[in-house]
N, CA, C and O atoms as CSV, one atom per row, in Angstrom:
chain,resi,resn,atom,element,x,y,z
A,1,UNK,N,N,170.627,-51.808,105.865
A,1,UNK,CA,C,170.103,-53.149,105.882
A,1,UNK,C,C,170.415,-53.800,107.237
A,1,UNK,O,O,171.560,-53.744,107.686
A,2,UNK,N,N,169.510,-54.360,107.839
A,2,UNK,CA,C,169.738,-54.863,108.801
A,2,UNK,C,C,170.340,-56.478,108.656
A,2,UNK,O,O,169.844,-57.380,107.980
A,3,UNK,N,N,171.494,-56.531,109.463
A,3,UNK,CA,C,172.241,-57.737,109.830
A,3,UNK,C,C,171.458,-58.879,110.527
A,3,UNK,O,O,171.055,-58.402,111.589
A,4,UNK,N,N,171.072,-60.123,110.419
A,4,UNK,CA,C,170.696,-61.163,110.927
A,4,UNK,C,C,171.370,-62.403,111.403
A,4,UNK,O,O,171.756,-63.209,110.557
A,5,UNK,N,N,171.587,-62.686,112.919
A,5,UNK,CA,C,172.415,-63.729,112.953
A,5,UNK,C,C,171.398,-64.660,112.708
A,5,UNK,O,O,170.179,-64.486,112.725
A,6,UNK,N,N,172.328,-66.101,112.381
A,6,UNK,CA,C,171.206,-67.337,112.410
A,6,UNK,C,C,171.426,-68.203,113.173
A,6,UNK,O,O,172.569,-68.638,113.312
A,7,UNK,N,N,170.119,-68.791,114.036
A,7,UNK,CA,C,169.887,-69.111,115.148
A,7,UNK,C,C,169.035,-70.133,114.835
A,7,UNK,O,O,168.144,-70.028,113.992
A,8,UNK,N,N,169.367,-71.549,115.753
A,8,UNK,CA,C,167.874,-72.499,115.960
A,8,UNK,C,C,166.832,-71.734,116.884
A,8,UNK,O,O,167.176,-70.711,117.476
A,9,UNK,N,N,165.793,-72.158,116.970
A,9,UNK,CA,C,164.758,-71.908,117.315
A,9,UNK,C,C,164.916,-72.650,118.856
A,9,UNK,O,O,164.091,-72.427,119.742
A,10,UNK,N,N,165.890,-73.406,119.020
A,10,UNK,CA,C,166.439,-74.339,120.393
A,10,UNK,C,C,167.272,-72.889,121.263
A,10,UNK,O,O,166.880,-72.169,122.181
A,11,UNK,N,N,168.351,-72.910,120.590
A,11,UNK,CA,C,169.107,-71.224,121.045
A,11,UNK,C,C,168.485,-70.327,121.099
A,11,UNK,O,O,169.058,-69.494,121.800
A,12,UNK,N,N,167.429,-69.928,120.682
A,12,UNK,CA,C,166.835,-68.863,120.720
A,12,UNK,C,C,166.221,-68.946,121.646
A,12,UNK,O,O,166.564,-68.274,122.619
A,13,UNK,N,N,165.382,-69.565,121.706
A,13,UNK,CA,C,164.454,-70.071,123.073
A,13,UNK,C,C,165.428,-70.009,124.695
A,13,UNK,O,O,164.885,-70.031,125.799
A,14,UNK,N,N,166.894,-69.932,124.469
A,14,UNK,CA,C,167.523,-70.209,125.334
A,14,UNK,C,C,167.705,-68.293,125.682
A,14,UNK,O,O,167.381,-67.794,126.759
A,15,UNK,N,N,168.058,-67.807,124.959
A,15,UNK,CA,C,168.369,-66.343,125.019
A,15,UNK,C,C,167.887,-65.749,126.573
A,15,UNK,O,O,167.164,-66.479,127.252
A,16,UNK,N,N,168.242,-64.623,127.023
A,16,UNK,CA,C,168.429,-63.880,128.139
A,16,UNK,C,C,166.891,-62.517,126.964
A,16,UNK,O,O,166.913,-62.362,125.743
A,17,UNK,N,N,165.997,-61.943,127.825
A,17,UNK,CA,C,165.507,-61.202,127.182
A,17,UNK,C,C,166.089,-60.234,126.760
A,17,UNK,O,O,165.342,-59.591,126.022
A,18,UNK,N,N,167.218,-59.731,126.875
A,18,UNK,CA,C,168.249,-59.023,126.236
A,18,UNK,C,C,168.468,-59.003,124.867
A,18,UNK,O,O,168.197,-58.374,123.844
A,19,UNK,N,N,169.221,-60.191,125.391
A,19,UNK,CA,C,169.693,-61.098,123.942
A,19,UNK,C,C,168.673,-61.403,122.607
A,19,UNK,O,O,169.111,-61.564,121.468
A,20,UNK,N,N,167.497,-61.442,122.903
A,20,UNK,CA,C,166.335,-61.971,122.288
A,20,UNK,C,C,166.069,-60.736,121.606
A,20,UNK,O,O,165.642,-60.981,120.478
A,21,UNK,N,N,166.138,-59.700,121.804
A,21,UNK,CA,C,165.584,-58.431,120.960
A,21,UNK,C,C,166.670,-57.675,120.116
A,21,UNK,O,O,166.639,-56.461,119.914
A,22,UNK,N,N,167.862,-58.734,119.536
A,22,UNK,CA,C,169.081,-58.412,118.653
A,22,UNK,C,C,167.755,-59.009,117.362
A,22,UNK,O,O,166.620,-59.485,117.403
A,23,UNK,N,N,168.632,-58.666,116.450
A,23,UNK,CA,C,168.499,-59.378,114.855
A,23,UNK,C,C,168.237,-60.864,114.543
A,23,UNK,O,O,169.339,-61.395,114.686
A,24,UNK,N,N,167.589,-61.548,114.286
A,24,UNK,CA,C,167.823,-63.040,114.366
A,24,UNK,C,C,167.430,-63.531,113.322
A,24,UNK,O,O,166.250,-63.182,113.343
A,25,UNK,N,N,167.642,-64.414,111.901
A,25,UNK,CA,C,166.874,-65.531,111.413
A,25,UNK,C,C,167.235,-66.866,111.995
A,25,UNK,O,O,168.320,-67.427,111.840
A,26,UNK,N,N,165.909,-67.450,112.886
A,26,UNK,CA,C,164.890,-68.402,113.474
A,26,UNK,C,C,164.770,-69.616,112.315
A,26,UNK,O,O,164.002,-69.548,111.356
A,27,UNK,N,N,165.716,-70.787,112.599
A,27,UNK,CA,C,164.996,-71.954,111.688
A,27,UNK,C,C,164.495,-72.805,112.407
A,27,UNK,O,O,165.196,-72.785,113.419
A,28,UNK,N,N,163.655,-73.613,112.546
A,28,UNK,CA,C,163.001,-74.533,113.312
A,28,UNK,C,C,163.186,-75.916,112.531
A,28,UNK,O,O,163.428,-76.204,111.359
A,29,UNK,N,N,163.016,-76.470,113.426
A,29,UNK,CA,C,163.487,-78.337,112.825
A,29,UNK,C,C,162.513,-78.581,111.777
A,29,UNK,O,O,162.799,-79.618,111.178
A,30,UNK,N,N,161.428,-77.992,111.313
A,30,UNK,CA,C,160.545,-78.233,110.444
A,30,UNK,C,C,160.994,-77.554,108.846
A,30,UNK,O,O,160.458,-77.846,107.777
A,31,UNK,N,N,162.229,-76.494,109.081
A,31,UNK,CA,C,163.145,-76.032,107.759
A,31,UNK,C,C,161.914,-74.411,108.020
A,31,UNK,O,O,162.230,-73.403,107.387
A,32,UNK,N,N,160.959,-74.360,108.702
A,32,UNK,CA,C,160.863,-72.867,108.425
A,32,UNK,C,C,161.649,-71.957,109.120
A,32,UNK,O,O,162.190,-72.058,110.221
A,33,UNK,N,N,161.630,-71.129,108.376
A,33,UNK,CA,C,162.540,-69.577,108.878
A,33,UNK,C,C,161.542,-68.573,109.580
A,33,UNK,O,O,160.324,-68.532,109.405
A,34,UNK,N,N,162.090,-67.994,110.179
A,34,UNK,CA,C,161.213,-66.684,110.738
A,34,UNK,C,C,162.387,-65.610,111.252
A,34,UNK,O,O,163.201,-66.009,112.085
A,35,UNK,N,N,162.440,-64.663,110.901
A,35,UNK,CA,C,163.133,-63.092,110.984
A,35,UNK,C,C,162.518,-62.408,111.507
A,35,UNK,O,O,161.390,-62.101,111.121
A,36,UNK,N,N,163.200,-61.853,112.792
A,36,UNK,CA,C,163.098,-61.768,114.620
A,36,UNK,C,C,164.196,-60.515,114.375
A,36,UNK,O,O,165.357,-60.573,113.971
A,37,UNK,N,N,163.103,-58.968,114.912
A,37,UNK,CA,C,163.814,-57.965,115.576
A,37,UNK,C,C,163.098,-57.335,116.116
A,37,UNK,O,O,162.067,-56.780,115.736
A,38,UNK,N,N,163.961,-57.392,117.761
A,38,UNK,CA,C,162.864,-56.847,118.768
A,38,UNK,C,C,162.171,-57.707,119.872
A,38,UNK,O,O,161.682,-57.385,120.954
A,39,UNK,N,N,162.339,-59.352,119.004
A,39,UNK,CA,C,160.998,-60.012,119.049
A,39,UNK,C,C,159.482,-59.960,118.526
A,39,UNK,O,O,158.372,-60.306,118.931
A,40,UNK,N,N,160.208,-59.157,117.079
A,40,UNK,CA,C,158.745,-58.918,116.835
A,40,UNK,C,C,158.987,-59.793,115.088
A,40,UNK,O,O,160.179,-59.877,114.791
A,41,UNK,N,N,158.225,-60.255,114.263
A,41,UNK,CA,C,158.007,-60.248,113.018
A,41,UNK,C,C,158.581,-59.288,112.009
A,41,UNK,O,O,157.841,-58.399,111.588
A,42,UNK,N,N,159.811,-59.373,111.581
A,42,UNK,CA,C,160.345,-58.355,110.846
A,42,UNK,C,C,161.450,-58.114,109.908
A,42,UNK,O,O,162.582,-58.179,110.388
A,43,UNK,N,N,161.335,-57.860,108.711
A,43,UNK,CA,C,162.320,-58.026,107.988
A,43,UNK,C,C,161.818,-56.930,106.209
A,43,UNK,O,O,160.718,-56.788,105.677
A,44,UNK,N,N,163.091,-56.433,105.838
A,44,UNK,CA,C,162.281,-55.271,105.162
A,44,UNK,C,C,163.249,-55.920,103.614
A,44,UNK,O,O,163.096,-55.279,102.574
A,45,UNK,N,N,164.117,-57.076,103.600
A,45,UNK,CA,C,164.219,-57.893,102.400
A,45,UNK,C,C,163.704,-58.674,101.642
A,45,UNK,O,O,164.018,-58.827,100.461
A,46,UNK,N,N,162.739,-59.333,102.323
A,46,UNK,CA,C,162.458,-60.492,101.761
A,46,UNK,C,C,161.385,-60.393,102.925
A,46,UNK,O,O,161.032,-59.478,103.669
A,47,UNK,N,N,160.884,-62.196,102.713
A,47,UNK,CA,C,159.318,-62.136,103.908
A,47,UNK,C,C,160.151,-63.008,104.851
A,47,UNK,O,O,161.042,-63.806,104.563
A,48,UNK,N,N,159.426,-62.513,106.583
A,48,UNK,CA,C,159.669,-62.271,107.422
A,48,UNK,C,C,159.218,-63.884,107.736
A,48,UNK,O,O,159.838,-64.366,108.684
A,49,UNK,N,N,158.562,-64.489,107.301
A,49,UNK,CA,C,158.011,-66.031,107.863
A,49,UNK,C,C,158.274,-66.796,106.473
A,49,UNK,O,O,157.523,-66.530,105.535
A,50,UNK,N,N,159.036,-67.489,106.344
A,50,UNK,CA,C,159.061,-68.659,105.028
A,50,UNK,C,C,158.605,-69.803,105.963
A,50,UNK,O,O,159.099,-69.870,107.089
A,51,UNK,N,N,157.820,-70.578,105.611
A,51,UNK,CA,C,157.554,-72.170,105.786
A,51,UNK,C,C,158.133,-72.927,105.021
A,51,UNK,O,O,158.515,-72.608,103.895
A,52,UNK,N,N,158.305,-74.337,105.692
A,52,UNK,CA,C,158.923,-75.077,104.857
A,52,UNK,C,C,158.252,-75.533,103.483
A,52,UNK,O,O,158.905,-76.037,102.570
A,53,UNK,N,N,157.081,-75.337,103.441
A,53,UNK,CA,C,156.039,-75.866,102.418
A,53,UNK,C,C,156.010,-74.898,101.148
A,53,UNK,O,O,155.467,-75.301,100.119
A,54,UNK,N,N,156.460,-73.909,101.191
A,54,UNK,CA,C,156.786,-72.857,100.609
A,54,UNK,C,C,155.992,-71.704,100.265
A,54,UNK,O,O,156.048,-71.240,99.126
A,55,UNK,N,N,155.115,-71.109,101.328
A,55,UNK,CA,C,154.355,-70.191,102.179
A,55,UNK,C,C,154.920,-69.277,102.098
A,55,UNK,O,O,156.053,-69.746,101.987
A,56,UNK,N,N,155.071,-67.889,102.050
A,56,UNK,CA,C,155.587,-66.760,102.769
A,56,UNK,C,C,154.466,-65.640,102.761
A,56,UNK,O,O,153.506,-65.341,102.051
A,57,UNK,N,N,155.365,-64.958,104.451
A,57,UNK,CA,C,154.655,-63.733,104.757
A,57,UNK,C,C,155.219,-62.898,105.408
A,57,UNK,O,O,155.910,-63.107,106.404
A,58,UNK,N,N,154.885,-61.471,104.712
A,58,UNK,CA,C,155.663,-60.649,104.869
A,58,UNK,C,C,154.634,-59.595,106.215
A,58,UNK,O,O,153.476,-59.240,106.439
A,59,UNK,N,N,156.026,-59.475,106.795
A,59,UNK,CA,C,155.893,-58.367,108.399
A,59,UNK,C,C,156.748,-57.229,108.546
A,59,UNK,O,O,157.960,-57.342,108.368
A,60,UNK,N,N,156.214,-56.139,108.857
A,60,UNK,CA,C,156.905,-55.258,109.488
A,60,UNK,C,C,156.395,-54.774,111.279
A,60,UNK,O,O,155.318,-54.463,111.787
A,61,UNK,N,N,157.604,-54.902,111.727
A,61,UNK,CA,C,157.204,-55.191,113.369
A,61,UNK,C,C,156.009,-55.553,113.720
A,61,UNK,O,O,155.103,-54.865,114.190
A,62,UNK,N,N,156.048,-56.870,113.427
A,62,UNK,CA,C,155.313,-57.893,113.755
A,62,UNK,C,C,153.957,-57.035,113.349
A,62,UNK,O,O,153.171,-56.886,114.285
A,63,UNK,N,N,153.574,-56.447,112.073
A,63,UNK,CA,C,152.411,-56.555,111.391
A,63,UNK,C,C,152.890,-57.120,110.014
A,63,UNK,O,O,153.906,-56.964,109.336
A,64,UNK,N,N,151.634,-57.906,109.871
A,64,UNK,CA,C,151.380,-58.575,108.808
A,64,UNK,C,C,150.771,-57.777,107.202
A,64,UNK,O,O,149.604,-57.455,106.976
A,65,UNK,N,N,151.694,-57.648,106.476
A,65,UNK,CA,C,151.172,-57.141,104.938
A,65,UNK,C,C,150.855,-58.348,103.911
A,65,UNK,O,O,151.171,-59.538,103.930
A,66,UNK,N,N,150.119,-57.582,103.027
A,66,UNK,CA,C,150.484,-58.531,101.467
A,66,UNK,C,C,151.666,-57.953,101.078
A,66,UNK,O,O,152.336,-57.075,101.622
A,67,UNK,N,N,151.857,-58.675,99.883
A,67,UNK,CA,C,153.285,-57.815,98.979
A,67,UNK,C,C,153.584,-56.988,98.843
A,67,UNK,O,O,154.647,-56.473,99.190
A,68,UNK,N,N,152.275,-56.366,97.986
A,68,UNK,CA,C,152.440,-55.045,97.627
A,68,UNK,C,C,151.909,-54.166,98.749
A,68,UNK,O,O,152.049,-52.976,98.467
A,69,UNK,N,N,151.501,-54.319,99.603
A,69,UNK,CA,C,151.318,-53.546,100.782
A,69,UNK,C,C,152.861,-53.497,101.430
A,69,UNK,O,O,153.282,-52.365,101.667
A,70,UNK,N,N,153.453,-54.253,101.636
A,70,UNK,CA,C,154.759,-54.262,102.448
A,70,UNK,C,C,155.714,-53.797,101.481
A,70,UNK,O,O,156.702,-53.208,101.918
A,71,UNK,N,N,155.556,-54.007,99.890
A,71,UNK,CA,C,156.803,-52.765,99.114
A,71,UNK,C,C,156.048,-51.492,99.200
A,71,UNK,O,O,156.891,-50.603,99.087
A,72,UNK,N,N,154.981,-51.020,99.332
A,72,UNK,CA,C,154.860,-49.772,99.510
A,72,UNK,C,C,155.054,-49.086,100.830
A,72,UNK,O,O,155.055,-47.861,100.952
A,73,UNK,N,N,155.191,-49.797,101.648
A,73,UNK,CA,C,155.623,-49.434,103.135
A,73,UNK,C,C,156.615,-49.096,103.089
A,73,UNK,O,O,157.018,-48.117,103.717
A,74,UNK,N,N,157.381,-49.867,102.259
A,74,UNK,CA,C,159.083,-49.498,102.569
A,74,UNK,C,C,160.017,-48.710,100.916
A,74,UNK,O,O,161.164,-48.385,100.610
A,75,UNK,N,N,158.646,-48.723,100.274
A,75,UNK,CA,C,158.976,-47.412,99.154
A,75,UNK,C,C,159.722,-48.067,97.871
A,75,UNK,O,O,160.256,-47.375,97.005
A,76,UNK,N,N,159.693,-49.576,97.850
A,76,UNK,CA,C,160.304,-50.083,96.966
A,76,UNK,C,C,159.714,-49.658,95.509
A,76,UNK,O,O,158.587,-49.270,95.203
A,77,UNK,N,N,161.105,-49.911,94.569
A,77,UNK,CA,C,160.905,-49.124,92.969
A,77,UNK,C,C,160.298,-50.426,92.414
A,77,UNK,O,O,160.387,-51.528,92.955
A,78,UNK,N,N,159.704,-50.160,91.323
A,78,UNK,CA,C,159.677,-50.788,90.765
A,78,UNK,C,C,160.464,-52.028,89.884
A,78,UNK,O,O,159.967,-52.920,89.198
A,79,UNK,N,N,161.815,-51.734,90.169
A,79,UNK,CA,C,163.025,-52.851,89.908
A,79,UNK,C,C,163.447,-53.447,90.936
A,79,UNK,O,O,164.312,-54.320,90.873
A,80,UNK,N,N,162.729,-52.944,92.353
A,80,UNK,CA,C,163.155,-53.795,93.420
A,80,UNK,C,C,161.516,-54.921,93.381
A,80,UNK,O,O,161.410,-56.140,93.511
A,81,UNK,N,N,160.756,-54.152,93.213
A,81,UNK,CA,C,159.560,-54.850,93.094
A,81,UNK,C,C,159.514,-56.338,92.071
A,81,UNK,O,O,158.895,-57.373,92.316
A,82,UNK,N,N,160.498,-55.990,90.721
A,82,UNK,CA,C,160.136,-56.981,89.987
A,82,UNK,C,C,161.131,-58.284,90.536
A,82,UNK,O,O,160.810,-59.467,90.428
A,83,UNK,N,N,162.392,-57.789,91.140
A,83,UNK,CA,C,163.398,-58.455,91.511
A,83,UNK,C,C,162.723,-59.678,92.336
A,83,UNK,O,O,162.821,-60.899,92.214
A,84,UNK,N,N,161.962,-58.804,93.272
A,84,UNK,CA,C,161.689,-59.352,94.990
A,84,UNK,C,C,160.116,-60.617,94.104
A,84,UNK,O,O,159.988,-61.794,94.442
A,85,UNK,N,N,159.284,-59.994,93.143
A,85,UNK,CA,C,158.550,-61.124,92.600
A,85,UNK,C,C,159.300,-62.518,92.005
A,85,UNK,O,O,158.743,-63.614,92.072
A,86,UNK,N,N,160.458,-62.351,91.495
A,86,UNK,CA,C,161.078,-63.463,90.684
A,86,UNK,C,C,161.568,-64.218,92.086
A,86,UNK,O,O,161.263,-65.389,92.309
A,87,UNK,N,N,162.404,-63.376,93.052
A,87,UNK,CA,C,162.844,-64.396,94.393
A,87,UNK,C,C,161.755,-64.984,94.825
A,87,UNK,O,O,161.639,-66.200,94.977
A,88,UNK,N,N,160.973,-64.218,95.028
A,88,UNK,CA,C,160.077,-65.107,96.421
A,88,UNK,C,C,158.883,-65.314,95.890
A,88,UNK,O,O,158.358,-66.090,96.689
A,89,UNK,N,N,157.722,-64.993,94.587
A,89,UNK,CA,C,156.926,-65.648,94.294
A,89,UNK,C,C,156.503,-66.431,93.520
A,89,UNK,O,O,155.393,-66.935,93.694
């Protein structure tokens, strides 16, 4: 599982391009999140863009899936599947 530090979207913006392609969850003053590796769209727990409005979308390096396109990418069971519906939809 990959580790995520959490970062404003102010600090982040500040980063060295180095620095910028570690692990990151991204909150912005608006309360959305975005999960940053690489610099790309990415996160294989949960979805990779939450809005504050309560939106989500799920990415793997910075491509965009539906749900069930992005648990079959990453081979999820069916008890991770029902889990990940009760969290996030």
């Amino acid at each position: 599982m990959i580790k995520y530090k959490n970062i404003s979207s102010y600090k982040y913006n500040k980063l060295s391009d180095k620095e910028s392609k570690k692990p990151y969850c991204i909150e912005f003053n608006d309360g959305t999140k975005g999960w940053i590796v690489n610099g790309r769209n990415h996160r294989e727990d949960g979805p990779a863009v939450e809005y504050n409005d309560g939106d989500k979308y799920w990415f793997l390096n910075d491509k965009e899936y539906s749900f069930e396109e992005w648990c079959n990418e990453l081979n999820k069971t069916d008890e991770e599947k029902v889990f990940l519906r009760l969290k996030y939809l």
